[in-house]
C-alpha positions as CSV (number, residue, x, y, z in Angstrom):
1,X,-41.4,3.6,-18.0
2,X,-40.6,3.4,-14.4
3,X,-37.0,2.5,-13.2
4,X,-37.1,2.0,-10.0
5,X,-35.2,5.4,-8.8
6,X,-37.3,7.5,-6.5
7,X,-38.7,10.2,-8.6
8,X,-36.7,13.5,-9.2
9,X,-36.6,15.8,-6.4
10,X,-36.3,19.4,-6.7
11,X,-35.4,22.8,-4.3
12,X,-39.4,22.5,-4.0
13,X,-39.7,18.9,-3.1
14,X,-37.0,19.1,-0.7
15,X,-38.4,22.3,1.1
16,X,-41.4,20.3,1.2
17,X,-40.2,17.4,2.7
18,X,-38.0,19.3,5.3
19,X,-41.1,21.5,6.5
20,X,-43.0,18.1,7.4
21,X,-40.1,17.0,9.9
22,X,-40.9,16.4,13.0
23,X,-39.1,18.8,15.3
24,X,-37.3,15.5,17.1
25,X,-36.0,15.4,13.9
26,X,-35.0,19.0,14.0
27,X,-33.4,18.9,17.2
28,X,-31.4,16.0,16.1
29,X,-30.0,17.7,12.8
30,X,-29.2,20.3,15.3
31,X,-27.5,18.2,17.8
32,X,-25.7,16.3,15.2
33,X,-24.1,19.5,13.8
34,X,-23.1,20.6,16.8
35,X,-21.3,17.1,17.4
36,X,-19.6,17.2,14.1
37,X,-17.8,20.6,14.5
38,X,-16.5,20.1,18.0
39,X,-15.9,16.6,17.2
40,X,-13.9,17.5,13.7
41,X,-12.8,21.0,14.9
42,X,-11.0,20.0,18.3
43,X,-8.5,17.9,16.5
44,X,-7.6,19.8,13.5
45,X,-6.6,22.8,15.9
46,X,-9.8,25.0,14.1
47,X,-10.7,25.3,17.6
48,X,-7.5,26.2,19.8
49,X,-7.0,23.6,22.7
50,X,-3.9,23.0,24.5
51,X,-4.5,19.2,23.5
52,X,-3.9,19.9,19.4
53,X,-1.6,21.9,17.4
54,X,-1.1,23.1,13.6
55,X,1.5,23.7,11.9
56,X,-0.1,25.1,8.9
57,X,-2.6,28.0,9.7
58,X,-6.3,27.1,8.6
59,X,-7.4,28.1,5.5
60,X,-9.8,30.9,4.8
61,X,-12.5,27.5,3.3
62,X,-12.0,25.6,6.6
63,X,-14.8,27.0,8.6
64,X,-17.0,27.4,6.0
65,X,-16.9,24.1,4.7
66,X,-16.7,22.6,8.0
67,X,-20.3,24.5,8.6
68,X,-22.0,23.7,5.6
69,X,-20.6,19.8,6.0
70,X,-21.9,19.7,9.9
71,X,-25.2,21.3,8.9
72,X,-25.7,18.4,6.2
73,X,-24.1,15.7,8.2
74,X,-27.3,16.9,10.9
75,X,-29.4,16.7,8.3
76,X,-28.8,13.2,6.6
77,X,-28.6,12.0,10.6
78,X,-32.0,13.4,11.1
79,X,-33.6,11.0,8.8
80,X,-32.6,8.4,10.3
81,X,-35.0,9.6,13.2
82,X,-38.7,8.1,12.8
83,X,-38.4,7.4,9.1
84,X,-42.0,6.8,7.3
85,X,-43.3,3.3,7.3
86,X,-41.9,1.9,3.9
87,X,-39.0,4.1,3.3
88,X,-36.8,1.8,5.1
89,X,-33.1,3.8,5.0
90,X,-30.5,2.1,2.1
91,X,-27.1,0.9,3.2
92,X,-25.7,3.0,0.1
93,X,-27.2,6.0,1.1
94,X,-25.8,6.1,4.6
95,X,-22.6,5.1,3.2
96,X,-22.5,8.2,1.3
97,X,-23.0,10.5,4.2
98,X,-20.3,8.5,6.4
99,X,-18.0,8.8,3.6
100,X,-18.5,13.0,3.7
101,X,-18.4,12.9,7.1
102,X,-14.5,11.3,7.0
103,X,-13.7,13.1,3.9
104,X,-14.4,17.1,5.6
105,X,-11.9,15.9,8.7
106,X,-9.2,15.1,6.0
107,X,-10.4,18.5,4.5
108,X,-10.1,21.0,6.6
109,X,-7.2,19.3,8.8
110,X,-3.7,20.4,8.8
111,X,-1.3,18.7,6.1
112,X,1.3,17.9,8.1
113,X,-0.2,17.5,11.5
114,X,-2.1,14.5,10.0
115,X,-1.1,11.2,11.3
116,X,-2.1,9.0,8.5
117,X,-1.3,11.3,5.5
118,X,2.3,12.0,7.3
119,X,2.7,8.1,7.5
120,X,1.7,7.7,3.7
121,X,3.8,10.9,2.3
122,X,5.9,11.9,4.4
123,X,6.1,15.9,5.7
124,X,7.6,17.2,2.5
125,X,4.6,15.2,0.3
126,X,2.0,16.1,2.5
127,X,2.9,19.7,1.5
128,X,3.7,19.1,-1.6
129,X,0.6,16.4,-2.8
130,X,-1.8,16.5,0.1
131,X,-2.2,20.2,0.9
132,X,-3.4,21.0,-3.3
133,X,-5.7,18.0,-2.8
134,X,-7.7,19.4,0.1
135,X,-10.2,21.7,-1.5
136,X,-11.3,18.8,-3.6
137,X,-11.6,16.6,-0.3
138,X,-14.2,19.6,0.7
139,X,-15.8,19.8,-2.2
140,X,-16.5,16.1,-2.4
141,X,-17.5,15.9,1.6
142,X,-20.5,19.0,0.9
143,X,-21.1,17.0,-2.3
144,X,-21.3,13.3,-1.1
145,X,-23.1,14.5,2.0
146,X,-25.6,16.8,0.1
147,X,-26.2,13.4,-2.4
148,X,-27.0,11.2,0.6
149,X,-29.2,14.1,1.8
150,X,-31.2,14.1,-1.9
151,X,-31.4,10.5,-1.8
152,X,-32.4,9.8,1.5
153,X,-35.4,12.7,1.7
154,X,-36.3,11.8,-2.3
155,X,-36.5,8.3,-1.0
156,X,-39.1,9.7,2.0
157,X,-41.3,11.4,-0.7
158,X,-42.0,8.8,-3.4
159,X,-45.2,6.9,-3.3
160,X,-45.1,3.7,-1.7
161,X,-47.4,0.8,-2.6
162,X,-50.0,-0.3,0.6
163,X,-48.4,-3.5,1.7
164,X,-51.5,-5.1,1.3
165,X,-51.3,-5.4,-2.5
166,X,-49.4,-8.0,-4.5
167,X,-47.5,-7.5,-7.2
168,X,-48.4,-9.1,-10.8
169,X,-45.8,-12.1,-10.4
170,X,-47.5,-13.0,-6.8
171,X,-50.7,-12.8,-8.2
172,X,-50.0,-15.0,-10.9
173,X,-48.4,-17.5,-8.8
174,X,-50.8,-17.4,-6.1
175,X,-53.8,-18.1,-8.6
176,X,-51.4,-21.1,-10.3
177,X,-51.2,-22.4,-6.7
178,X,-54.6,-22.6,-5.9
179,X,-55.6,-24.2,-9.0
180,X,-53.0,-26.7,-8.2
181,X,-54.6,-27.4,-4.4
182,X,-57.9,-27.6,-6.2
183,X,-57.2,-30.4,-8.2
């Protein structure tokens, strides 16, 4: 009984599919990656500029989950690049890796340096709420991000139908229509 989920796709699969990249799509996970930890790091003082500040020191999951988020985030961006004819990417599924990509900022960002969370909660509820919340924040960013990846290379890897062929209910109408013209 088929359900209309691409089939499931394991550690195997996946290495499979990710050894038939082309390497533009390499060099765009790579790029991508890079993007996202300056473009994540910068601003939530993990890298030290004169620009940003922190009030609360980093914590020891910050540049580890920032790594592992930008290496996925380069990943689920790279197959966007030349997707296979027929594997058209799904709204949802890029949705879920944008959503990741929000979620490591509010991760691995400082509690109180936060504009929006300050705004929401205030300096002493930022400490008090936000900062407990935060490992949860990076585990749902590797998890969302990691889902998109699953979906979007599972998606890749299923068997398509040739475009040429219809499907019983066009058949069926197409043979009721000429019947009709023929009378």
């Amino acid at each position: 009984m088929r359900t209309g989920r691409p089939p499931a796709a394991g550690p195997r699969v996946m290495g499979a599919a990710l050894r038939r990249w082309p390497e533009r799509r390499w060099w765009t996970a790579l790029a991508t990656a890079t993007s996202t930890v300056i473009v994540i790091a910068v601003p939530t003082d993990l890298i030290n500029t004169p620009i940003f500040a922190r009030e609360v020191p980093p914590t020891a999951w910050s540049w580890p989950v920032l790594i592992v988020s930008a290496i996925l985030a380069g990943l689920v961006t790279a197959t966007y690049v030349a997707y296979p004819e027929g594997a058209a990417p799904r709204r949802a599924e890029g949705r879920l890796g944008l959503a990741g990509w929000t979620i490591t900022f509010f991760a691995v960002g400082c509690p109180v340096c936060n504009k929006l969370v300050l705004l929401a909660l205030g300096t002493t509820g930022a400490m008090q709420f936000f900062e407990p919340v935060q490992p949860y924040l990076a585990a749902a960013s590797i998890i969302l991000l990691a889902w998109a990846l699953f979906a979007r290379v599972s998606r890749e890897s299923s068997c398509r139908l040739p475009a040429n062929v219809p499907d019983a209910g066009t058949a069926a109408d197409t043979a009721t229509e000429q019947a009709e013209h023929a009378h």
